[in-house]
Biopython code that builds the backbone (N, CA, C, O; Angstrom):
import numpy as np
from Bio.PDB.StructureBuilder import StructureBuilder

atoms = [
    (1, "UNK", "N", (214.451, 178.968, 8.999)),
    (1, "UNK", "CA", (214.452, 180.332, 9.496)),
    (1, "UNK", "C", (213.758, 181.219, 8.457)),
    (1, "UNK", "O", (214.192, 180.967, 7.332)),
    (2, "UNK", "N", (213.123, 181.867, 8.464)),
    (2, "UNK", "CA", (212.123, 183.278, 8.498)),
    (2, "UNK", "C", (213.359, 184.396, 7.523)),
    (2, "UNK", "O", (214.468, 184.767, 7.908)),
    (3, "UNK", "N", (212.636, 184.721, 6.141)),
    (3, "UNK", "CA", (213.151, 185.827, 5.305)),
    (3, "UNK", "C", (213.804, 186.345, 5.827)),
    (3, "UNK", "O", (215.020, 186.440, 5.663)),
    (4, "UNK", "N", (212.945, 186.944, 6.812)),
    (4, "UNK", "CA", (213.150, 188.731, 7.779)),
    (4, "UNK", "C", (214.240, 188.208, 8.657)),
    (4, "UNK", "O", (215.266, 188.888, 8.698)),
    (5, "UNK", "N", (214.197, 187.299, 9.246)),
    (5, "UNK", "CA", (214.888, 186.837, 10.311)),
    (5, "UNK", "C", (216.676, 186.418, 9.716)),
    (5, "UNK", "O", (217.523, 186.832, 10.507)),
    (6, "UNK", "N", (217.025, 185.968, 8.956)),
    (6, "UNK", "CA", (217.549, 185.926, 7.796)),
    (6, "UNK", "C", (218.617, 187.031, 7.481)),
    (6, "UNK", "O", (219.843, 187.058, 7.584)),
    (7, "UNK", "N", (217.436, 188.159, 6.950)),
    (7, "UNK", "CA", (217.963, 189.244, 6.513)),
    (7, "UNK", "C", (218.407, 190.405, 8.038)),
    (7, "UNK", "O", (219.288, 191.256, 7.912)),
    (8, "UNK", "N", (217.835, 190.268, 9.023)),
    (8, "UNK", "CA", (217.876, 190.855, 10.322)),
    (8, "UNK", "C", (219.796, 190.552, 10.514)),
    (8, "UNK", "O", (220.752, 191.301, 10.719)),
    (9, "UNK", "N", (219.598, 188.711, 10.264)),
    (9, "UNK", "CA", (221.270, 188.567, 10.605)),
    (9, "UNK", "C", (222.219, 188.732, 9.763)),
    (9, "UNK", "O", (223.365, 188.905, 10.179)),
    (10, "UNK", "N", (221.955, 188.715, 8.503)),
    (10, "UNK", "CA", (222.932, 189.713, 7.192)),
    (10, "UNK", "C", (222.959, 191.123, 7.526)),
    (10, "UNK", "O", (224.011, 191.762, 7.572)),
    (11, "UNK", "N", (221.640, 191.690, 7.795)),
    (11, "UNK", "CA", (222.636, 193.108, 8.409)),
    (11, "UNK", "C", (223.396, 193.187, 9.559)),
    (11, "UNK", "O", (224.243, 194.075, 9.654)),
    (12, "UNK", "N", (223.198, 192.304, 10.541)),
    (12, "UNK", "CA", (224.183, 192.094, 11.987)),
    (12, "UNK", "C", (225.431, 191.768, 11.796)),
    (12, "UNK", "O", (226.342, 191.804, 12.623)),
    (13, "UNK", "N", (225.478, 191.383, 10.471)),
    (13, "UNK", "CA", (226.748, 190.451, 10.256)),
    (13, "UNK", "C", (227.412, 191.412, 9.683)),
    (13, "UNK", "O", (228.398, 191.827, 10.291)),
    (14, "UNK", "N", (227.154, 191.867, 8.709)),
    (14, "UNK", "CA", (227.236, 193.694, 7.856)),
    (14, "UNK", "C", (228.270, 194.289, 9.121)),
    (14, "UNK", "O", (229.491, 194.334, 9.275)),
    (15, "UNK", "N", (227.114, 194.702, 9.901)),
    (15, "UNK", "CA", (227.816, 195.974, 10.837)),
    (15, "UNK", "C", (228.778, 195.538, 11.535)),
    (15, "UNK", "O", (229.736, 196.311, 11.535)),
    (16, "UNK", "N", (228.954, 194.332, 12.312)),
    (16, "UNK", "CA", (229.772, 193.861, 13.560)),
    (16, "UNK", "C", (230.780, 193.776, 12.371)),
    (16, "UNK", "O", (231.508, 194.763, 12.478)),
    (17, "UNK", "N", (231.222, 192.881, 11.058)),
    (17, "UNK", "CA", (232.024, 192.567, 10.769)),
    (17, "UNK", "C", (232.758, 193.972, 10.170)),
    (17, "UNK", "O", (233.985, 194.020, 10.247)),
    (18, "UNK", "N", (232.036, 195.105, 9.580)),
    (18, "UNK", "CA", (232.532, 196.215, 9.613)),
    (18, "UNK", "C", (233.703, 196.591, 10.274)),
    (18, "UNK", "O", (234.859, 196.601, 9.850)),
    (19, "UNK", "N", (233.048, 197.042, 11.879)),
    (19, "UNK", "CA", (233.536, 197.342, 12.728)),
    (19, "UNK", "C", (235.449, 196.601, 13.281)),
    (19, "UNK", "O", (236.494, 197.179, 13.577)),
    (20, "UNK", "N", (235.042, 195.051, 13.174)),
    (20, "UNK", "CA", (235.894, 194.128, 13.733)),
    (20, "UNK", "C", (236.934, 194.412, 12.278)),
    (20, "UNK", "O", (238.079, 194.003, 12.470)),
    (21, "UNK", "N", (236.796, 194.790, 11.440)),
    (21, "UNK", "CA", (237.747, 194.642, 10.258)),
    (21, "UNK", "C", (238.619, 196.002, 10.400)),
    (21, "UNK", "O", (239.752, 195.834, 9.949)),
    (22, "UNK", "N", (238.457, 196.917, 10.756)),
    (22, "UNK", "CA", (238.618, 198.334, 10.747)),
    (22, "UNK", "C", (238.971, 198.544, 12.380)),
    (22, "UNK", "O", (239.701, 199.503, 12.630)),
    (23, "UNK", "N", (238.615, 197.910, 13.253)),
    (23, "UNK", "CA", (239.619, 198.089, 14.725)),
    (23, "UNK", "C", (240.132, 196.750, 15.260)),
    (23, "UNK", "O", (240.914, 196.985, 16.181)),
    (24, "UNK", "N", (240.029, 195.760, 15.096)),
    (24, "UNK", "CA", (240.709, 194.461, 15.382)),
    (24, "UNK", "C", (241.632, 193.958, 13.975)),
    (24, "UNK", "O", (242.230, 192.902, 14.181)),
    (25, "UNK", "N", (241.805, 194.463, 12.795)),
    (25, "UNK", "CA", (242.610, 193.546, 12.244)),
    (25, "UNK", "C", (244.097, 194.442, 11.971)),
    (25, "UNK", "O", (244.256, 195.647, 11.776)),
    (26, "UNK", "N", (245.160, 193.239, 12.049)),
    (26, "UNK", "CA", (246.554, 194.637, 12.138)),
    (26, "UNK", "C", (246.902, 194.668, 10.927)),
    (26, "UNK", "O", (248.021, 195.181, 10.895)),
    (27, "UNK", "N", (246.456, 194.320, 9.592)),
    (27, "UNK", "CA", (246.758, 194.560, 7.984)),
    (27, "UNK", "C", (246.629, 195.922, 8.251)),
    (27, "UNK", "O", (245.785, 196.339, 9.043)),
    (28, "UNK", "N", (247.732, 196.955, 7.393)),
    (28, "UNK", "CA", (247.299, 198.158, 7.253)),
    (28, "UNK", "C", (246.527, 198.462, 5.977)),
    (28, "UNK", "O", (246.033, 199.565, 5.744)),
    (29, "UNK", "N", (246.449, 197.275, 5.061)),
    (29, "UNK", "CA", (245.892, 197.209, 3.958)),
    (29, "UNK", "C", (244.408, 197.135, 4.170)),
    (29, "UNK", "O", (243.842, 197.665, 3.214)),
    (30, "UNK", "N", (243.512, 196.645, 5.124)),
    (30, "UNK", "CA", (242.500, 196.671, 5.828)),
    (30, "UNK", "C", (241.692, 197.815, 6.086)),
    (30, "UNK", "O", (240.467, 197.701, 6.141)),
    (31, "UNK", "N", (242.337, 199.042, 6.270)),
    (31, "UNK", "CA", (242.113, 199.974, 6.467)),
    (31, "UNK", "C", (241.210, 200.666, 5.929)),
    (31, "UNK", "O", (240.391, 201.280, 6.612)),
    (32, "UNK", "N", (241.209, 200.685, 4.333)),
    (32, "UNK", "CA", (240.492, 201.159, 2.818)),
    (32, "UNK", "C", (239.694, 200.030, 2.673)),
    (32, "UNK", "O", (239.024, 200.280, 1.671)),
    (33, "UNK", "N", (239.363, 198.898, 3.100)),
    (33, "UNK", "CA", (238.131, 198.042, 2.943)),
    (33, "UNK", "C", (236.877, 198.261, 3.286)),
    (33, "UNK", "O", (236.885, 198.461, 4.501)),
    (34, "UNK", "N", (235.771, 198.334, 2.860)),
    (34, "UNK", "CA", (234.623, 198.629, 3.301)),
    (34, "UNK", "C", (233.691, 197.530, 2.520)),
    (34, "UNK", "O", (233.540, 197.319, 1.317)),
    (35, "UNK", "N", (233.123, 196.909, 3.689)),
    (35, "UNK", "CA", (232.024, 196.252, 2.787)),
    (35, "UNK", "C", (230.764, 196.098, 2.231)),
    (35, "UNK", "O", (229.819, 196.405, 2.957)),
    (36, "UNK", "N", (230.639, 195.884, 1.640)),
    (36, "UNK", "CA", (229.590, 196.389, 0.490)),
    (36, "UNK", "C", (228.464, 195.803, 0.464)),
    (36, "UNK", "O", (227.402, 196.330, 0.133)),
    (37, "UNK", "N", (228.676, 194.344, 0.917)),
    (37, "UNK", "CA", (227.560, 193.128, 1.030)),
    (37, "UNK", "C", (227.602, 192.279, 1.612)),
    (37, "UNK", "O", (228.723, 191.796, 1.448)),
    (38, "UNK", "N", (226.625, 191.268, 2.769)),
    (38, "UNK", "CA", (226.730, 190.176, 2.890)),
    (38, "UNK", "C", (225.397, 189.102, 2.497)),
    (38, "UNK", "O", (224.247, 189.405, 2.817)),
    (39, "UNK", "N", (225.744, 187.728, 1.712)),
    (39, "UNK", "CA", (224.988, 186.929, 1.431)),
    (39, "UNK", "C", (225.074, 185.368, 2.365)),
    (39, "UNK", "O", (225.796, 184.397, 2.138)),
    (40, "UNK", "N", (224.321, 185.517, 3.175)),
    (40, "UNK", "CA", (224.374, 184.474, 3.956)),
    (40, "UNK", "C", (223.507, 183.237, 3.200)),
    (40, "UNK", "O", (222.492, 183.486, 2.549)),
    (41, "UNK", "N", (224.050, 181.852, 3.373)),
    (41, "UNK", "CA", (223.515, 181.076, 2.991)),
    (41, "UNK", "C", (221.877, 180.436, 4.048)),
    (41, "UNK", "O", (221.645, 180.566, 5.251)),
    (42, "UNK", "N", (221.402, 180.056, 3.421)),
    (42, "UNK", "CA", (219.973, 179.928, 3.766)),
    (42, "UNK", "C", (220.546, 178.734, 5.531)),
    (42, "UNK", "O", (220.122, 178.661, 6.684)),
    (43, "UNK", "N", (221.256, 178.301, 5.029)),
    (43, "UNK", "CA", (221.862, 177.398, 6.526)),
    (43, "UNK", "C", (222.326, 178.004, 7.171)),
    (43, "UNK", "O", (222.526, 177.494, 8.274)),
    (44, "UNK", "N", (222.742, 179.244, 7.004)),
    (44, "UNK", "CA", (223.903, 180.023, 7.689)),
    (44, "UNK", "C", (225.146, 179.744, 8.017)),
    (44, "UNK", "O", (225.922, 180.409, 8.704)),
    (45, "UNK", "N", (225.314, 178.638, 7.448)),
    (45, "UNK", "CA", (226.950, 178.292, 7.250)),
    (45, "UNK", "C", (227.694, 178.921, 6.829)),
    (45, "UNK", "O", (228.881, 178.697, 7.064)),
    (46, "UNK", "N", (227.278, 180.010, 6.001)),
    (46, "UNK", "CA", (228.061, 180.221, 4.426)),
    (46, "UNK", "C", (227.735, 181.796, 4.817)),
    (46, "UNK", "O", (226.681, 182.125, 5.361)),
    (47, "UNK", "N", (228.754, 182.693, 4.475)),
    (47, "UNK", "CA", (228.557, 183.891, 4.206)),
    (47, "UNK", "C", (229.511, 183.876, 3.260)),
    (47, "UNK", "O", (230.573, 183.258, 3.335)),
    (48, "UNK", "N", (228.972, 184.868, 1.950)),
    (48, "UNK", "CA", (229.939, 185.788, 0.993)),
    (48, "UNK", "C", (229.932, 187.446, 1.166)),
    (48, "UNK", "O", (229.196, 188.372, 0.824)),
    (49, "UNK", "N", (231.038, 187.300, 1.812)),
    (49, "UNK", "CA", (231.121, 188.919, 2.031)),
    (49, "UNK", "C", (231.598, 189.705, 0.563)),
    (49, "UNK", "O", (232.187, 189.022, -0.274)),
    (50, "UNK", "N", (231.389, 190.808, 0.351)),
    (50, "UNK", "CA", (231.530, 191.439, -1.132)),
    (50, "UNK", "C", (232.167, 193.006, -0.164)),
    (50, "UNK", "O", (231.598, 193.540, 0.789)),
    (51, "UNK", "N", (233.830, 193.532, -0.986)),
    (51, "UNK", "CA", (233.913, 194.503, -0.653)),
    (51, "UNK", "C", (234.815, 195.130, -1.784)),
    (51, "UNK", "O", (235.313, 194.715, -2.830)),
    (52, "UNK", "N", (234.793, 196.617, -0.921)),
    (52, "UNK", "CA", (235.661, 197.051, -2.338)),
    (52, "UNK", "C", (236.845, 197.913, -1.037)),
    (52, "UNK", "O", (237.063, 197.636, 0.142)),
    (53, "UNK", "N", (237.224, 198.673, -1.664)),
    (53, "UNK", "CA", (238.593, 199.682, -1.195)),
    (53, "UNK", "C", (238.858, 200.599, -1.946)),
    (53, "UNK", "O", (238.891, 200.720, -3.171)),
    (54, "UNK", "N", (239.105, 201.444, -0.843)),
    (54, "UNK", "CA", (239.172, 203.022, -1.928)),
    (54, "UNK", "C", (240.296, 203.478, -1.905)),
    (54, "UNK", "O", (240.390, 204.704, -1.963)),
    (55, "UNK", "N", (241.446, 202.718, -1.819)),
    (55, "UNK", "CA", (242.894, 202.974, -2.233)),
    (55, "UNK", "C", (243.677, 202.522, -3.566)),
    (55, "UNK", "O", (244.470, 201.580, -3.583)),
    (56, "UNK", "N", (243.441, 203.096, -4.368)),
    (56, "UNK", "CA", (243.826, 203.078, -6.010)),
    (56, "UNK", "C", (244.688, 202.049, -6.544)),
    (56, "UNK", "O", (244.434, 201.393, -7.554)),
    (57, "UNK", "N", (246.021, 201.902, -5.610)),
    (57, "UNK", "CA", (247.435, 201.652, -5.765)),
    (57, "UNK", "C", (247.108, 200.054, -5.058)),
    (57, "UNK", "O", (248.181, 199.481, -4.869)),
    (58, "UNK", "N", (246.051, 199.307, -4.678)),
    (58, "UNK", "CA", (245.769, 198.316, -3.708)),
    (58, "UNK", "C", (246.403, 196.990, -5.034)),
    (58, "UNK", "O", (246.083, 196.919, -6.220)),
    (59, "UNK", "N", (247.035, 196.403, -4.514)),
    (59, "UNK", "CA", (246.598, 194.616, -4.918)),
    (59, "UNK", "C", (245.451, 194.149, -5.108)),
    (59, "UNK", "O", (245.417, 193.018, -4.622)),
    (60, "UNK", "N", (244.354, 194.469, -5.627)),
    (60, "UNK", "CA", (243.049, 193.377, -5.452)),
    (60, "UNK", "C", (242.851, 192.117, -4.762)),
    (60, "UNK", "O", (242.149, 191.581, -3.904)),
    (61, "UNK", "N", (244.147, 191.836, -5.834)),
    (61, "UNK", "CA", (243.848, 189.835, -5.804)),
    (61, "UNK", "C", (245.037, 189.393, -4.138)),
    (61, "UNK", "O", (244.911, 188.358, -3.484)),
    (62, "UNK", "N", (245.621, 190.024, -3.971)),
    (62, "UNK", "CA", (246.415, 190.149, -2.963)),
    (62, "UNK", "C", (245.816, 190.491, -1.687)),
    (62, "UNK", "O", (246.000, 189.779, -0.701)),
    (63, "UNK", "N", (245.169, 191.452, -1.654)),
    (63, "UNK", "CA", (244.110, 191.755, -0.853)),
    (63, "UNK", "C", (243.154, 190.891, -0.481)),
    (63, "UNK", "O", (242.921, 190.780, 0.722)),
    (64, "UNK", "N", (242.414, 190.112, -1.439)),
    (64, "UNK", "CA", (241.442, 189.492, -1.242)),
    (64, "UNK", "C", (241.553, 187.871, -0.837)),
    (64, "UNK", "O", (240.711, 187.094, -0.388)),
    (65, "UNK", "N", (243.138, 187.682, -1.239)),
    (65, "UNK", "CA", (243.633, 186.607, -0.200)),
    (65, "UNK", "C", (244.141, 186.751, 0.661)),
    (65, "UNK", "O", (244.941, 185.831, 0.832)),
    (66, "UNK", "N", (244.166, 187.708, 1.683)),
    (66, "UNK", "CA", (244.627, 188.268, 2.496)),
    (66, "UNK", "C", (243.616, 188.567, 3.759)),
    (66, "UNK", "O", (243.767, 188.506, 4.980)),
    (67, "UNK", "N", (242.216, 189.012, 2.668)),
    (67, "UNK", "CA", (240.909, 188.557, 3.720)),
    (67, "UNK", "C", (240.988, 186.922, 3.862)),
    (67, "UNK", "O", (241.273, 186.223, 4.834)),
    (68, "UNK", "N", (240.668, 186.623, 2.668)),
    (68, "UNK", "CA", (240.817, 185.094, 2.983)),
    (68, "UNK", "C", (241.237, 184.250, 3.946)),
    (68, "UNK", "O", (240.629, 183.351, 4.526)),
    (69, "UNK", "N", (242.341, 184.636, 4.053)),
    (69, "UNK", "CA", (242.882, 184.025, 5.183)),
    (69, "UNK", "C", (242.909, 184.622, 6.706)),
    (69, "UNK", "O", (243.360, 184.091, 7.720)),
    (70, "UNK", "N", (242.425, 185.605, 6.580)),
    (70, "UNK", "CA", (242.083, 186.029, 7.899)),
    (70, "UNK", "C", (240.471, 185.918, 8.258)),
    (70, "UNK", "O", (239.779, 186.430, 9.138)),
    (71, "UNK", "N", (240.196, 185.011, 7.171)),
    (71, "UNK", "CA", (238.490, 185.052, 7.179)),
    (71, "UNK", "C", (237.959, 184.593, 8.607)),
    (71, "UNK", "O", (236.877, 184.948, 9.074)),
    (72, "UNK", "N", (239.126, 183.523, 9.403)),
    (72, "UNK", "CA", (238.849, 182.917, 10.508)),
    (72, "UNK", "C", (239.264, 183.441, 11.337)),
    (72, "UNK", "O", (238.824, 182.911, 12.357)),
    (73, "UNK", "N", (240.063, 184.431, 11.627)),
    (73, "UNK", "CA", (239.867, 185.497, 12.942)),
    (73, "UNK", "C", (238.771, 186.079, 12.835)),
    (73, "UNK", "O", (237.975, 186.177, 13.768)),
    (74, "UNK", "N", (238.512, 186.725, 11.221)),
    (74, "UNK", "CA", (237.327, 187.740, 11.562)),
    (74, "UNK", "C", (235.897, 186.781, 12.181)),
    (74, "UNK", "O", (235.159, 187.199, 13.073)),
    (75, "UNK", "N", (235.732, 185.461, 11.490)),
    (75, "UNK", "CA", (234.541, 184.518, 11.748)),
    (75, "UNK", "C", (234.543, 184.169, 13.576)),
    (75, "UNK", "O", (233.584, 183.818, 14.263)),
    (76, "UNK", "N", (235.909, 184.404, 13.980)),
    (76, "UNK", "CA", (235.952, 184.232, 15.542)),
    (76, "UNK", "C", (235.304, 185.119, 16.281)),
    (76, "UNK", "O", (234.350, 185.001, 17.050)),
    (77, "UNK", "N", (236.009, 186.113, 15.915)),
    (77, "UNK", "CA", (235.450, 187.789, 16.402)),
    (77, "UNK", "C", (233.985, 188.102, 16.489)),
    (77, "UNK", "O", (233.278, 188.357, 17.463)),
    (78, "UNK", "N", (233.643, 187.990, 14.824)),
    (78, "UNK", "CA", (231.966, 187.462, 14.986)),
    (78, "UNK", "C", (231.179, 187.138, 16.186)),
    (78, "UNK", "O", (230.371, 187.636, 16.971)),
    (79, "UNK", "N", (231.833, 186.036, 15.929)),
    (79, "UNK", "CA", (230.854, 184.802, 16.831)),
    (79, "UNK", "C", (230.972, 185.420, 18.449)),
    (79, "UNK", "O", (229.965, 185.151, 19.103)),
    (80, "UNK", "N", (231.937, 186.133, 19.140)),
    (80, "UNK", "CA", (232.185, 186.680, 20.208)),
    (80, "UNK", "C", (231.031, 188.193, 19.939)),
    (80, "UNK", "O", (230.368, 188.692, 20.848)),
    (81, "UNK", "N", (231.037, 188.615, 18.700)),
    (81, "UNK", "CA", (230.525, 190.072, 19.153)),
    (81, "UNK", "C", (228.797, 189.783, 18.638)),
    (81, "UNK", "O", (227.862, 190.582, 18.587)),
    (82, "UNK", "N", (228.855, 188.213, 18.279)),
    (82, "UNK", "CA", (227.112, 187.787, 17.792)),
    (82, "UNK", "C", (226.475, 187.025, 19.148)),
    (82, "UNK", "O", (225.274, 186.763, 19.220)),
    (83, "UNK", "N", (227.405, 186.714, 20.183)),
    (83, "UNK", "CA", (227.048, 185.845, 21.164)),
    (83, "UNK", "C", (226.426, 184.693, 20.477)),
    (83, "UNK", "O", (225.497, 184.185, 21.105)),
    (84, "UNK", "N", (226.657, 184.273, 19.579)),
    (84, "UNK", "CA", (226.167, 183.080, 18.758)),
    (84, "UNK", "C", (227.032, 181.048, 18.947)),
    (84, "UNK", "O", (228.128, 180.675, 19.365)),
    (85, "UNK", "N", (226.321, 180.600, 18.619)),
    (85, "UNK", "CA", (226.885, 179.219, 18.976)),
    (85, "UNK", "C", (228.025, 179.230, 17.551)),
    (85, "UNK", "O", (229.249, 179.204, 17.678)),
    (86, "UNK", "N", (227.510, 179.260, 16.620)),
    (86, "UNK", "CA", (227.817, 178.794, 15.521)),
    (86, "UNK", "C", (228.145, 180.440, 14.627)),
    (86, "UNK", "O", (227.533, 181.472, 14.903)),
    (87, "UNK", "N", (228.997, 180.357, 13.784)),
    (87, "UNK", "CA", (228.670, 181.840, 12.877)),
    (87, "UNK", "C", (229.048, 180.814, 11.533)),
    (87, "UNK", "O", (229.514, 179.675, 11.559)),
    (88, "UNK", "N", (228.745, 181.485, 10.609)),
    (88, "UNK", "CA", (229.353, 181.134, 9.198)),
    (88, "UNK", "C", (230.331, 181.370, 8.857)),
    (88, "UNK", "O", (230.801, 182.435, 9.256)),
    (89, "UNK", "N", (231.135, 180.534, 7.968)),
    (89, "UNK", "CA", (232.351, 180.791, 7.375)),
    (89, "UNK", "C", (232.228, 181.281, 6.535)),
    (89, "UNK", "O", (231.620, 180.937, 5.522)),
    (90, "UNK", "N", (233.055, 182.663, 6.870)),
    (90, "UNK", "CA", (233.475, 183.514, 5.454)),
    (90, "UNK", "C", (234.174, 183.235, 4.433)),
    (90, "UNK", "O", (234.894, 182.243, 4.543)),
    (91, "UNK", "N", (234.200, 183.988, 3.136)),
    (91, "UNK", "CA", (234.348, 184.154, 2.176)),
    (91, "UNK", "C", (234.433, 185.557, 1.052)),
    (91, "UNK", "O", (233.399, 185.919, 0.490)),
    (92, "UNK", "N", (235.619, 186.205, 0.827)),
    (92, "UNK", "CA", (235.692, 187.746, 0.787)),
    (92, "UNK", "C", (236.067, 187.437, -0.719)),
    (92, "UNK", "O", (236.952, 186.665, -1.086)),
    (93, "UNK", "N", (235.008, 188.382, -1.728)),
    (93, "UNK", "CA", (235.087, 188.698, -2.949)),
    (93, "UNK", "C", (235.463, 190.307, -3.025)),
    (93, "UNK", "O", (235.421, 191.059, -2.051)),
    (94, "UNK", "N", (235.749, 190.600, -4.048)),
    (94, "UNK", "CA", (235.849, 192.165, -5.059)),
    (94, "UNK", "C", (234.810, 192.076, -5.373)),
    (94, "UNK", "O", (234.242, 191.040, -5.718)),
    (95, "UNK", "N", (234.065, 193.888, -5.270)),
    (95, "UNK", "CA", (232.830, 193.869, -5.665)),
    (95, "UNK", "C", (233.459, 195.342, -6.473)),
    (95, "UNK", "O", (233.968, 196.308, -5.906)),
    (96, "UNK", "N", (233.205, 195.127, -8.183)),
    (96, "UNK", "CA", (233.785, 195.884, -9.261)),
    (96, "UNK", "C", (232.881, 197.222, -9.117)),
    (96, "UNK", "O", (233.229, 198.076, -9.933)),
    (97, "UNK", "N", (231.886, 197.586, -8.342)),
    (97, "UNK", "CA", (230.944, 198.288, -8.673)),
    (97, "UNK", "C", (231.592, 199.957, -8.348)),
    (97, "UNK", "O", (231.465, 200.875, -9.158)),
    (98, "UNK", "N", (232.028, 200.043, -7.507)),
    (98, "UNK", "CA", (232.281, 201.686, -7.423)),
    (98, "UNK", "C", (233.762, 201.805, -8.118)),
    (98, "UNK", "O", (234.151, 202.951, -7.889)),
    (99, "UNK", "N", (234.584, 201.204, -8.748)),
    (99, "UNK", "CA", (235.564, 200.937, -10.291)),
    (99, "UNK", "C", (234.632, 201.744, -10.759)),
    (99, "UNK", "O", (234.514, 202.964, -10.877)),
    (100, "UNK", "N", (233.817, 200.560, -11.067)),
    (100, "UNK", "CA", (232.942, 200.911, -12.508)),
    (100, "UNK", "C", (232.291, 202.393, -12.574)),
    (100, "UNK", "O", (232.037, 202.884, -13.675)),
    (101, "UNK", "N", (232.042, 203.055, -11.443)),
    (101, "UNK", "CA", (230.712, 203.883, -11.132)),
    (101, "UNK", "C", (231.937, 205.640, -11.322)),
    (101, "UNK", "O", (231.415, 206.671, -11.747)),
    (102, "UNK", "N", (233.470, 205.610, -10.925)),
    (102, "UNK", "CA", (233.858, 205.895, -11.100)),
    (102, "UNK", "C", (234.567, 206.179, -12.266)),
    (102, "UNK", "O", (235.189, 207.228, -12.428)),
    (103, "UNK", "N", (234.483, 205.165, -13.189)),
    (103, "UNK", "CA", (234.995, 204.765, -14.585)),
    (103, "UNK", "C", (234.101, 205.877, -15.882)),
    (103, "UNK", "O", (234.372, 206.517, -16.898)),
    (104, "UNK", "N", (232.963, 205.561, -15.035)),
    (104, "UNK", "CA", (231.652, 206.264, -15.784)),
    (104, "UNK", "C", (231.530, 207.657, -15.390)),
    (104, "UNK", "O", (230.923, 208.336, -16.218)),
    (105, "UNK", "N", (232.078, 208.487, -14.001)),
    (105, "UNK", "CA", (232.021, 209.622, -13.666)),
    (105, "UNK", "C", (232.814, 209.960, -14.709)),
    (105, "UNK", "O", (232.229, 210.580, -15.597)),
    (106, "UNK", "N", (234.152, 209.710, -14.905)),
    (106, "UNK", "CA", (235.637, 210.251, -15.871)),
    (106, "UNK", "C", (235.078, 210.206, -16.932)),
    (106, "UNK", "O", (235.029, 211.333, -17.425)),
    (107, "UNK", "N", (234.544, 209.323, -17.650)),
    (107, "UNK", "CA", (234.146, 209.494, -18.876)),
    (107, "UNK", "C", (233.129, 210.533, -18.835)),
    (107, "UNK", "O", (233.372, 211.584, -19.428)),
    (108, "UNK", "N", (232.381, 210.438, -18.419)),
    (108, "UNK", "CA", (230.987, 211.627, -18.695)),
    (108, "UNK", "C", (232.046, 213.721, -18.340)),
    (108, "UNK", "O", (232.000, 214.853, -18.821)),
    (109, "UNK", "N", (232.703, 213.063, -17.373)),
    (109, "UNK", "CA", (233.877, 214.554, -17.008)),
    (109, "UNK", "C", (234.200, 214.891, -18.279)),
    (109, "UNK", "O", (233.671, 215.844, -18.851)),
    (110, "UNK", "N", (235.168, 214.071, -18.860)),
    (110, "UNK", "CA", (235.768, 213.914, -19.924)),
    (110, "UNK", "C", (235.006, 214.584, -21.114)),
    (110, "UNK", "O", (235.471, 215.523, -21.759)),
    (111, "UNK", "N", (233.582, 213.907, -21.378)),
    (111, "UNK", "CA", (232.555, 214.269, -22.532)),
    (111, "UNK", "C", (232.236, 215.353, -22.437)),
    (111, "UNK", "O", (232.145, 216.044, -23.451)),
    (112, "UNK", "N", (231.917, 215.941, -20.996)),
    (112, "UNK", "CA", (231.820, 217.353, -21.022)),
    (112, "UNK", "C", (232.639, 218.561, -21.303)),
    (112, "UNK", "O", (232.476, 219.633, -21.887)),
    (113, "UNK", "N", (233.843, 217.791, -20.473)),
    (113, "UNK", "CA", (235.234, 218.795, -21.205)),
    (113, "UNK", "C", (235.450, 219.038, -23.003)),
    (113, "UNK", "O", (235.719, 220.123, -23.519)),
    (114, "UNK", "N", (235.284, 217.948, -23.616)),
    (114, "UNK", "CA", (235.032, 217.843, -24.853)),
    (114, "UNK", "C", (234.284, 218.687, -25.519)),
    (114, "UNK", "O", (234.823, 219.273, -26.458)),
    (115, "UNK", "N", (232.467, 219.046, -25.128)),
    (115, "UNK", "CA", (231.782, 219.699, -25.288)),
    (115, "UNK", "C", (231.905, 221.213, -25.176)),
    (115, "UNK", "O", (231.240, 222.058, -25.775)),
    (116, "UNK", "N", (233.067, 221.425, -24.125)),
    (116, "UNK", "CA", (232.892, 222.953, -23.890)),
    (116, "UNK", "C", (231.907, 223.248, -22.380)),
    (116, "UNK", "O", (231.677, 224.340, -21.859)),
    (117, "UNK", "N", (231.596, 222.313, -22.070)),
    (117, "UNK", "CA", (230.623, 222.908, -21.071)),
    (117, "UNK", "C", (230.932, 222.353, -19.739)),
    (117, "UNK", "O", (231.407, 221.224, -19.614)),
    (118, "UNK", "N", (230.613, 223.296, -18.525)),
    (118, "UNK", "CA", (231.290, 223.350, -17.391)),
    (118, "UNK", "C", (230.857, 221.630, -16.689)),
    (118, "UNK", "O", (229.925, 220.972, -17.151)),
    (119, "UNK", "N", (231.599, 221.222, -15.716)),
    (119, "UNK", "CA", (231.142, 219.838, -15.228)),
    (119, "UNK", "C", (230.304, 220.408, -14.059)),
    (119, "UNK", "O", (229.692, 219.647, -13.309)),
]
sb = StructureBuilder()
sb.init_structure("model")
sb.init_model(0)
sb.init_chain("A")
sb.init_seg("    ")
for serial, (resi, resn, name, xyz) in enumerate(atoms, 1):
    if name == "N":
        sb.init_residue(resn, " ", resi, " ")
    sb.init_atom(name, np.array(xyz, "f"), 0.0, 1.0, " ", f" {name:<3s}", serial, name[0])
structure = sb.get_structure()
């Protein structure tokens, strides 16, 4: 299969699985998930989904076995909202990046407060 073609179904997979995570799943922990990335394997067997959550107080690692194991409803759902024969099996990581991006807003807040000068 074709780069483009490829990348056409990483973003399909992106949006539908969005959607299906946020009105089909009954975790209320689900709710604050948003995902961030998908890396489909060149076979398309394989997806690594990458997300984060914007609820402070979350479990991470609790959370993220929690996708885990619902990786195969959501991979069902998929395959119903991809009209596809086959979908890939998921796989849900933490993606540290908006932590981090936030980590770096506070500090720079912080440096400025320090300085005297308005944020």
């Amino acid at each position: 299969m074709t780069s483009r073609r490829i990348d056409h179904l990483t973003e399909k997979i992106h949006q539908k699985l969005s959607a299906i995570i946020q009105r089909e799943a009954n975790d209320p922990r689900f709710t604050w998930v948003t995902i961030t990335g998908v890396k489909l394997a060149n076979d398309q067997s394989f997806a690594t989904v990458t997300y984060t959550c914007f609820k402070p107080t979350t479990d991470i690692d609790s959370l993220t076995a929690s996708l885990n194991r619902a990786a195969g409803f959501f991979s069902h759902a998929l395959g119903r909202s991809l009209n596809s024969r086959s979908t890939p099996k998921l796989r849900f990581d933490y993606d540290p990046g908006f932590d981090y991006a936030q980590e770096m807003d506070e500090l720079l807040a912080n440096l400025h407060d320090a300085e005297g000068q308005p944020t």
